[in-house]
DRENDO-1510 file (C-alpha; in Angstrom, 1 decimal, always signed):
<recs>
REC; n; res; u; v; w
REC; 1; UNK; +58.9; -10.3; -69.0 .
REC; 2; UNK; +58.8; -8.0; -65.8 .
REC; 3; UNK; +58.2; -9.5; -62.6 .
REC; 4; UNK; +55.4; -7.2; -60.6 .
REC; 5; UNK; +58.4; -6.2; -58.3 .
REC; 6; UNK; +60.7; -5.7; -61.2 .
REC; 7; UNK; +57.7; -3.1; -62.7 .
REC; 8; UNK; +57.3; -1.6; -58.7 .
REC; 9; UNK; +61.6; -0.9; -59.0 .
REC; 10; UNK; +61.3; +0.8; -62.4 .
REC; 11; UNK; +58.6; +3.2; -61.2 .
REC; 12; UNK; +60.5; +3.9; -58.2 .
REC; 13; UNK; +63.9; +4.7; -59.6 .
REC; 14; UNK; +61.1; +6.9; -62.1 .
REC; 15; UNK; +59.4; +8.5; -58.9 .
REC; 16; UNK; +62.6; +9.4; -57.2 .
REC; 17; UNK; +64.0; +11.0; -60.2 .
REC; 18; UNK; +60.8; +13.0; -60.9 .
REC; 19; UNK; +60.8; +14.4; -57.4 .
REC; 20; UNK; +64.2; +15.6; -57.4 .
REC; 21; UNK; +63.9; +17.3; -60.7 .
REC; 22; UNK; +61.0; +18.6; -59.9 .
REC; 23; UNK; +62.8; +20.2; -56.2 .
REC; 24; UNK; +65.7; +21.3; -58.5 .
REC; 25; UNK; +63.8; +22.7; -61.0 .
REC; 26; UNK; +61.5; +24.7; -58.7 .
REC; 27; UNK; +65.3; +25.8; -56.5 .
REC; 28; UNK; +65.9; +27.1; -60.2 .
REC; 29; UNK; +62.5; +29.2; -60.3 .
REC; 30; UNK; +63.9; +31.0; -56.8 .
REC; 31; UNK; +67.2; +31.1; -58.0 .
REC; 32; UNK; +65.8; +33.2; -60.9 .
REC; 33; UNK; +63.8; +35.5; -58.7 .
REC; 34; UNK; +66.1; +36.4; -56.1 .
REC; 35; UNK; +69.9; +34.7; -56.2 .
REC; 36; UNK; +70.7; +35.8; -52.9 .
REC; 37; UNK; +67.7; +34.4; -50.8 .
REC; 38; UNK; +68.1; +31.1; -53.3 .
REC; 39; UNK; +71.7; +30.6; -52.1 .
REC; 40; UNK; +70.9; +31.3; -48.7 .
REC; 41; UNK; +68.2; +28.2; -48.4 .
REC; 42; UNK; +70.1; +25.9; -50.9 .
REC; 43; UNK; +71.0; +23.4; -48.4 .
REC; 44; UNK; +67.9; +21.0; -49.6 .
REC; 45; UNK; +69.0; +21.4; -53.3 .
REC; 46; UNK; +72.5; +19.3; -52.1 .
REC; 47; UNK; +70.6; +16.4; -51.2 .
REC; 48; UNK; +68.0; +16.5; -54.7 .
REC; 49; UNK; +71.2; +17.2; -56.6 .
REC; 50; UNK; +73.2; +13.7; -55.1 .
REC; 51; UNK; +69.4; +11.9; -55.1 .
REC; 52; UNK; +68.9; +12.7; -58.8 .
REC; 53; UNK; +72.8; +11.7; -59.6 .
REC; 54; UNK; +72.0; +8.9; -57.7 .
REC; 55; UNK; +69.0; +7.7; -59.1 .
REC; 56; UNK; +70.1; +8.5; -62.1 .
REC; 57; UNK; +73.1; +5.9; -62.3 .
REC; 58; UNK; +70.4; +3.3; -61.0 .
REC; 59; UNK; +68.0; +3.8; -63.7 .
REC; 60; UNK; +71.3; +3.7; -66.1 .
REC; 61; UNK; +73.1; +0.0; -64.1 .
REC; 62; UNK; +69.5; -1.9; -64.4 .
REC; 63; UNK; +69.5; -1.4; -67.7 .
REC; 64; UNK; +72.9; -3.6; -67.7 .
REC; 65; UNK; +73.4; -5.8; -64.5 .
REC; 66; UNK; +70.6; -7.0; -61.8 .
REC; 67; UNK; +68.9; -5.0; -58.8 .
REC; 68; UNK; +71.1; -7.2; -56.4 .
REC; 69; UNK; +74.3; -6.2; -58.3 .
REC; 70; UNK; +73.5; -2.6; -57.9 .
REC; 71; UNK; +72.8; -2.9; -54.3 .
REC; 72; UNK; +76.6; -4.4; -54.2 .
REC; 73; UNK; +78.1; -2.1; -56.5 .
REC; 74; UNK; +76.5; +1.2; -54.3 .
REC; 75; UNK; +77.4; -0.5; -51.0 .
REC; 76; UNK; +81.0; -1.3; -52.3 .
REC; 77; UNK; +81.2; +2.5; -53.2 .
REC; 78; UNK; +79.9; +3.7; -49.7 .
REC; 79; UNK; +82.1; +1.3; -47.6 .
REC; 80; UNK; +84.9; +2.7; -49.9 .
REC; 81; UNK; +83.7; +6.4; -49.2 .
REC; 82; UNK; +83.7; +5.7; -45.7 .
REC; 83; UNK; +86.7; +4.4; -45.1 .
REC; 84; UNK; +88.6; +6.8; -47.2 .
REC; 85; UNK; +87.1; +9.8; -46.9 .
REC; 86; UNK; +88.1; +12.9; -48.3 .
REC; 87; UNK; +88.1; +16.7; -47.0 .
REC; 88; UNK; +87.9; +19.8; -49.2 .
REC; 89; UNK; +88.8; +23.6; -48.6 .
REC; 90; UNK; +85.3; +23.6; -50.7 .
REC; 91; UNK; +82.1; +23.8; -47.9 .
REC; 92; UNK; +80.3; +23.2; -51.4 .
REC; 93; UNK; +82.4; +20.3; -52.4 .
REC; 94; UNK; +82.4; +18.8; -48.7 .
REC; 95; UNK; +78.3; +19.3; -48.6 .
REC; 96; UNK; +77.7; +17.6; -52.0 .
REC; 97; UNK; +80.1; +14.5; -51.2 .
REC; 98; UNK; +78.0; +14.1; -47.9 .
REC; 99; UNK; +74.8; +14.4; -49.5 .
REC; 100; UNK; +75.9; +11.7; -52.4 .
REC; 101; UNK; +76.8; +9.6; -49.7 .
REC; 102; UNK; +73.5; +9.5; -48.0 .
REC; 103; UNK; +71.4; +9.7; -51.2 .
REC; 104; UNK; +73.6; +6.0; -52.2 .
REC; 105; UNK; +72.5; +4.8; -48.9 .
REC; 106; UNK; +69.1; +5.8; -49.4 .
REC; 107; UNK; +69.1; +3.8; -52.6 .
REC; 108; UNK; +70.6; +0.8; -51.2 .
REC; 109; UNK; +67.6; +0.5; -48.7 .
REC; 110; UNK; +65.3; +1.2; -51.2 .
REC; 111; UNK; +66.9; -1.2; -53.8 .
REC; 112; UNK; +67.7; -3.8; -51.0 .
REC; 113; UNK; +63.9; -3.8; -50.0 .
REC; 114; UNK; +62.6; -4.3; -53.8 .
REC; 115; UNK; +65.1; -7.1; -54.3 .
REC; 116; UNK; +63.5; -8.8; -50.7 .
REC; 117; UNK; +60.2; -8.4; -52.0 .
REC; 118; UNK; +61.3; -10.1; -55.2 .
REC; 119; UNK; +63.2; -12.6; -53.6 .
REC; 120; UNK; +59.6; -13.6; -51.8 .
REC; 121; UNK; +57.7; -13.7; -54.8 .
REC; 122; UNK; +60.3; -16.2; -56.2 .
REC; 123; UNK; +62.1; -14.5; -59.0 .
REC; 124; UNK; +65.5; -13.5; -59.6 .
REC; 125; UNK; +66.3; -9.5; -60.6 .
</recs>
């Protein structure tokens, strides 16, 4: 059975990946329209892209290991990101890999808070 907090993470990993399809899937309506003008303001649709990839593996990890182990796993890959980071000849490719990296560590303080909250009501996730 679900913990209150448990049900409060599931419909945020939910929420967050609504809201960035829904950003991507309106960028799509634009793109449609007018290409050019699309391209030109696609800056935004870096960040939903990473956010739903992200969200998106953290919907996929609670279904196998705990909130707290997908806090370590995301940290782990951002203090890995950091330290080794990587350059492209790609602007595209360079923009995306930032944008991943900040959408991770939007989800570890997202994640991190949930499992506090849990942690106060006194069950493990």
């Amino acid at each position: 059975m679900q913990t209150t907090t448990q049900k409060a993470t599931d419909m945020m990993v939910e929420a967050n990946i609504a809201s960035t399809q829904k950003t991507l899937d309106e960028w799509a309506a634009k793109f449609k329209a007018d290409p050019v003008h699309a391209l030109e303001w696609s800056a935004p649709v870096f960040a939903a892209a990473a956010h739903l990839r992200v969200w998106q593996e953290v919907e996929h990890y609670l279904t196998k290991i705990t909130a707290t182990e997908v806090v370590e796993l995301l940290r782990e890959r951002v203090l890995d990101r950091a330290r080794y980071s990587e350059s492209s000849s790609s602007q595209a490719h360079n923009l995306m890999d930032r944008d991943m990296l900040a959408a991770q560590a939007d989800a570890i303080s997202a994640l991190a808070y949930a499992v506090r909250q849990e942690a106060e009501e006194g069950a493990p996730r």
